[in-house]
C-alpha atoms as one frame of an Amber mdcrd trajectory, in Angstrom:
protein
   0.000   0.000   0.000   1.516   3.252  -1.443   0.766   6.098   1.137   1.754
   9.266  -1.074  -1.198   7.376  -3.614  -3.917   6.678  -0.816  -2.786  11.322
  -0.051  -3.267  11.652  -3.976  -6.689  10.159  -4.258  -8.210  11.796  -1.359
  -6.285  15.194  -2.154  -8.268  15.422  -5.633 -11.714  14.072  -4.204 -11.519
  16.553  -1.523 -10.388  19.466  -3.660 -13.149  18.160  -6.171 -15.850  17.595
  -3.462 -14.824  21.917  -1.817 -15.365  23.106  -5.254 -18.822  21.881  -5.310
 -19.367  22.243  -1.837 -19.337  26.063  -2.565 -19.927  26.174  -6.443 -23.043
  23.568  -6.449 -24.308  24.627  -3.156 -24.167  20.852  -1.689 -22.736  20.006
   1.614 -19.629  17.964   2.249 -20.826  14.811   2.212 -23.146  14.908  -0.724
 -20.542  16.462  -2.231 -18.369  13.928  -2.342 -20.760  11.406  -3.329 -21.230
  13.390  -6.224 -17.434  13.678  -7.126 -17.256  10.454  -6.884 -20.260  10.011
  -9.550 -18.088  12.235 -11.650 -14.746  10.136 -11.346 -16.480   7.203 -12.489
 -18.455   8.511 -15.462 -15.076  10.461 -16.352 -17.522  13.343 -16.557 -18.729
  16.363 -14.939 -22.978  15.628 -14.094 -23.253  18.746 -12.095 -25.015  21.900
 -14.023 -21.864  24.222 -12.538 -20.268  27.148 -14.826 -17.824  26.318 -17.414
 -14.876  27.410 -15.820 -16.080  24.960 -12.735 -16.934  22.351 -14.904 -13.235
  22.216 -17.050 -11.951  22.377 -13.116 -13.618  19.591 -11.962 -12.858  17.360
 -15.281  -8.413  18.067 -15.134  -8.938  16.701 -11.460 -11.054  13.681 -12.859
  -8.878  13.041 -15.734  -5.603  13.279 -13.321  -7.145  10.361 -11.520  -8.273
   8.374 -13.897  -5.201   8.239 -15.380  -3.166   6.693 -11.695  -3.867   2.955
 -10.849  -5.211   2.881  -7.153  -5.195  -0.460  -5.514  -8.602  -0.770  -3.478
  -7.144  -1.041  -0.339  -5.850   2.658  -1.353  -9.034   3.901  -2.734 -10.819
   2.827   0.597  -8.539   4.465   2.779  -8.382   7.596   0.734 -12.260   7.508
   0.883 -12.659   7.108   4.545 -10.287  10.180   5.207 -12.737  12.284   3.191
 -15.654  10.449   5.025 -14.366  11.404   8.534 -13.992  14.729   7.704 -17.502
  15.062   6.495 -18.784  13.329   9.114 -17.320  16.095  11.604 -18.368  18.690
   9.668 -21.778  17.473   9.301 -22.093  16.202  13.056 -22.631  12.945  11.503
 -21.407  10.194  14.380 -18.235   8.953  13.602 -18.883   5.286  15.422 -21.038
   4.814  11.963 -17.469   4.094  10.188 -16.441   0.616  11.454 -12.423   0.336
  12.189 -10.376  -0.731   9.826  -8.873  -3.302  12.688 -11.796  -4.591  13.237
 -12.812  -5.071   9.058  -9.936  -7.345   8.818 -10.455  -9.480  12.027 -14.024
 -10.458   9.697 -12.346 -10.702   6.920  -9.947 -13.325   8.611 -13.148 -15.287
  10.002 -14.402 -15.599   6.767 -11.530 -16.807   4.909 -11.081 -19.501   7.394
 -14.631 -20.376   7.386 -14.959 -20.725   3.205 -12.341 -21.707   0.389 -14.096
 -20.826  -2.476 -15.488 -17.153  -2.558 -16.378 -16.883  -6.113 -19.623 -19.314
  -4.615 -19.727 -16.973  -1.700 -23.041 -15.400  -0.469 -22.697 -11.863   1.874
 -24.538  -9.561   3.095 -23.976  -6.606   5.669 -27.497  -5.722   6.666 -26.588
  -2.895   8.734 -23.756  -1.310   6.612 -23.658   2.062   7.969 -21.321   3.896
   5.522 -20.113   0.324   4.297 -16.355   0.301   5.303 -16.960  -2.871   7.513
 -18.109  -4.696   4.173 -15.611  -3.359   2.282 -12.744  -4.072   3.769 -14.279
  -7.542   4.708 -14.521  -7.761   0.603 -10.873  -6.420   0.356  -9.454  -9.238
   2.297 -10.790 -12.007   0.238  -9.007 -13.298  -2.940 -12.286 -13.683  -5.272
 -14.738 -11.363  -6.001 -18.232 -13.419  -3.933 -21.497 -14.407  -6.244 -23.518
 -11.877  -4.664 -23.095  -8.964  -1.858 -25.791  -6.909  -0.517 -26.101  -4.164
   2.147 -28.724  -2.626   3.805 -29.144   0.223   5.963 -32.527   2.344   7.244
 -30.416   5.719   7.208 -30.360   7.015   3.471 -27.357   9.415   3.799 -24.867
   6.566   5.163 -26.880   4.274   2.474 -25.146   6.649  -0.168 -21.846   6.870
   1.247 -21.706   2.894   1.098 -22.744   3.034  -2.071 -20.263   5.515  -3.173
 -17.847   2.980  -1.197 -18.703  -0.125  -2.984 -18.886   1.856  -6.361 -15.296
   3.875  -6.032 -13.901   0.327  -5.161 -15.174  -1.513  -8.046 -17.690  -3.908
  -5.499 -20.851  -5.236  -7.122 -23.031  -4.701  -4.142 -26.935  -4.275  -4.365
 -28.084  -2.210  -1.532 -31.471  -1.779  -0.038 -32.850   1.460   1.999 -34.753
  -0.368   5.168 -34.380  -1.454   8.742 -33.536  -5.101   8.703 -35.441  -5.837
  11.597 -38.594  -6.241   9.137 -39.127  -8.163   6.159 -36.275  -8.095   3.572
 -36.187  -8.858  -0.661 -32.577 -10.160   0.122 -31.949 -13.837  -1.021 -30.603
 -16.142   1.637 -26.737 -15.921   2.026 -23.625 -17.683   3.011 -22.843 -14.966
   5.603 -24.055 -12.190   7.250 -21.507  -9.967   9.054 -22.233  -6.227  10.582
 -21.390  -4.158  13.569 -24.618  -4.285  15.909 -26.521  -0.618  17.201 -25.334
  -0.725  21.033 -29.125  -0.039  21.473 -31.923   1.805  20.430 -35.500   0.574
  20.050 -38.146  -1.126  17.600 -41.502   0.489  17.376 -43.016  -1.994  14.841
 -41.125  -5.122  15.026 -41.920  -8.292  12.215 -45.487  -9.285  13.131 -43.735
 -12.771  13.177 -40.931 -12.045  15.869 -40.970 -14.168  18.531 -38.866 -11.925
  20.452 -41.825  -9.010  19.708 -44.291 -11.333  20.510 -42.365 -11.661  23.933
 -42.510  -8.156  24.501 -38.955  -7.012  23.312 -38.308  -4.074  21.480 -34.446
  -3.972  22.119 -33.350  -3.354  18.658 -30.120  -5.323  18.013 -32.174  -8.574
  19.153 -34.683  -7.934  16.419 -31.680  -7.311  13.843 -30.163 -11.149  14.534
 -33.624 -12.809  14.794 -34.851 -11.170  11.482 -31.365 -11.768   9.923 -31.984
 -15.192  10.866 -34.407 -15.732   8.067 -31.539 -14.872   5.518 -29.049 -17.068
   6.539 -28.732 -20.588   4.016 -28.565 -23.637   6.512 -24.499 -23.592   7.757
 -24.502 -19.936   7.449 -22.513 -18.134   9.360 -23.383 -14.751  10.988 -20.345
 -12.896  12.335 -21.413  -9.347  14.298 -19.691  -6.591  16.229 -21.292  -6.564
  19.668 -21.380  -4.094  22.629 -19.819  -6.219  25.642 -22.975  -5.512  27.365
 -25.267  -7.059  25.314 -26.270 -10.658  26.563 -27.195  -8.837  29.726 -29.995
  -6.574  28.686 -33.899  -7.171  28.899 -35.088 -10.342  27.197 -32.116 -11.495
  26.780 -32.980 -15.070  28.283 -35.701 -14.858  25.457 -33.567 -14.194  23.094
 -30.809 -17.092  23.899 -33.433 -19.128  23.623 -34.731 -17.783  19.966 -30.549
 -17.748  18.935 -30.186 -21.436  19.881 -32.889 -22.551  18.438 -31.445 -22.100
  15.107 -27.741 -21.630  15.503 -24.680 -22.807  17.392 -22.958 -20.096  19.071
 -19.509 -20.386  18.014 -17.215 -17.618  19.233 -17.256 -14.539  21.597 -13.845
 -12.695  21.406 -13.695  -9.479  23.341 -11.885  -7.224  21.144  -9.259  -4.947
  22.693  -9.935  -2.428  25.218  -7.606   0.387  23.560  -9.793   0.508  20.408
 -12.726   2.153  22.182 -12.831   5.535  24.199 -14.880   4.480  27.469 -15.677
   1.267  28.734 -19.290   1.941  27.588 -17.968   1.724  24.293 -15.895  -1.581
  23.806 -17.076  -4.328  21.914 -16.304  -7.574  20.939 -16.994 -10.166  17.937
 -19.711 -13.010  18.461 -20.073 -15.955  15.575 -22.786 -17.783  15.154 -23.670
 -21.239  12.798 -27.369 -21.515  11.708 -28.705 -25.194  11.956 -28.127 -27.325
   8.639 -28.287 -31.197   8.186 -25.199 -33.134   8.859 -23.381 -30.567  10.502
 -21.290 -31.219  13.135 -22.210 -29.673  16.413 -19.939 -26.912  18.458 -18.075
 -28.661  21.311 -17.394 -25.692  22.855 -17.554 -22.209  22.651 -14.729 -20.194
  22.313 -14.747 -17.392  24.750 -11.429 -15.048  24.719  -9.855 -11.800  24.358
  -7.921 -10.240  21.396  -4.543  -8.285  22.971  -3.553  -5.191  22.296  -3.368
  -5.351  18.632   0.583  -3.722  18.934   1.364  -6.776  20.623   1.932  -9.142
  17.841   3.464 -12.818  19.491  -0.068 -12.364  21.919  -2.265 -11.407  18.634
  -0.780 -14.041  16.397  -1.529 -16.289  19.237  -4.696 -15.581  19.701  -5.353
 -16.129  16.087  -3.681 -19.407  15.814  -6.362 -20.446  18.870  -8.986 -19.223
  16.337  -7.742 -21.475  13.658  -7.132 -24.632  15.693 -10.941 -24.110  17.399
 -12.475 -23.765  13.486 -10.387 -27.325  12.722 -11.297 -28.880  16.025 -15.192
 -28.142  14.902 -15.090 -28.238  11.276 -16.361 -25.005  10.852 -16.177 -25.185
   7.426 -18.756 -23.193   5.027 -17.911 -26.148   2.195 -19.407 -28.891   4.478
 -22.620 -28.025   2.317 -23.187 -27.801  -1.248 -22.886 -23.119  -1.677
């Protein structure tokens, strides 16, 4: 990864993205979206003056012509994201650490060896780094890749994402704690709302039908439904969240499909407060002739500086997915 190319890219989309900030009246973020449109068409689609317009197409043409790896184009991206998040008081825990992308990524190339048969979906994408970088780690280009978010603004921004990177993703603007048009998939990965509520829940949640309304509950259950048998779902959880209201309830609706797999606190320094921290939980939907979990692996990631500890802890990972041939090409993908 060339860091004088990843402080190219995002010094032309930036410089592109100011000029219509104040020339096409937009605000930051939409304004890069809309750069972004304009580096892939190799075109200006803005109705800006002439002067503007020849402006903005040297910047797109001095661009086009550099090769970017995607790993470079995602980084330069998510520079120009942050800074538009501050400026539009847009919560910056919506853009999922890159540390944190990878650690998925990993889980997912030990869990499947062929990802051009691959199935994914990030259901709760947010601005879509988490699913992009997932998709960066992997060596084949997956069958299909959907994301879905209920916020339309961080909806674009993923979109611009998966676009700018060259990702085939089809994305769909709902909550998916109701009824989805998403085909069942291989995996489902996504970092997990530390809370918040469901006014309408699926009329056919057991959890609602229970009385729960705690929002990341209704997420898994519903994303249940879109898991193929031997799917794997793989979220980002706050550490508190087996400990909230209906949780018994909701063991009970998790286990009755899947087999909880892993829970791996993640480490402590990549969160501000305690309230914060998080950690990664795996689970295995039910599928015939699988073998069953003989136990859960329960740990904590180190300091990611410390390498010897985090190699470690990763070799424990890989010798647990052997020991219970956790294998996504047990089935027929």
């Amino acid at each position: 990864m060339n860091h004088e190319t990843i402080e190219k890219l995002y010094d032309i989309t930036d410089e592109m993205a100011m000029i219509l900030v104040e020339h096409a009246n937009l605000r930051y973020l939409d304004a890069l979206c809309a750069a972004s449109a304009n580096i892939m068409a190799m075109d200006v689609l803005q109705e800006v003056e002439t002067e503007i317009e020849i402006k903005l197409f040297v910047l797109g043409k001095e661009l086009a012509e550099t090769e970017f790896a995607v790993e470079e184009v995602r980084k330069a991206l998510q520079l120009a994201l942050l800074k538009g998040m501050k400026a539009d008081n847009v919560p910056l825990d919506n853009i999922t650490p890159d540390s944190i992308g990878l650690l998925i990524g990993h889980l997912v190339g030990k869990f499947f060896k062929d990802f051009s048969k691959l199935t994914i979906a990030d259901l709760t994408c947010g601005t879509g780094n988490l699913l992009t970088t997932t998709l960066n780690t992997l060596e084949t280009t997956p069958a299909s890749i959907y994301g879905a978010d209920i916020d339309y603004q961080l909806l674009q921004l993923a979109k611009m994402m998966a676009d700018m990177q060259d990702h085939d993703v089809q994305f769909f603007h709902q909550s998916s704690a109701r009824a989805m048009a998403v085909s069942p998939v291989d995996v489902i990965i996504g970092n997990l709302p530390v809370d918040g509520k469901v006014e309408a829940a699926d009329k056919d949640s057991k959890l609602a039908q229970a009385g729960c309304n705690f929002l990341p509950y209704l997420l898994v259950e519903n994303h249940l439904n879109y898991l193929t048998p031997g799917g794997y779902a793989i979220y980002v959880i706050g550490n508190d969240f087996f400990s909230q209201e209906h949780a018994a309830k909701f063991h009970e609706v998790l286990t009755g499909q899947t087999d909880i797999g892993m829970l791996l606190q993640l480490p402590t320094n990549l969160f501000k407060d305690e309230s914060q921290q998080k950690s990664i939980f795996v689970v295995r939907k039910h599928g015939e002739g699988l073998s069953k979990v003989q136990e859960v692996l329960v740990g904590n990631f180190p300091d990611f500086g410390n390498i010897e500890e985090f190699r470690a802890m990763l070799t424990k990972v890989e010798k647990w997915v052997k020991m219970n041939e956790w294998f996504g090409n047990e089935l027929e993908l």
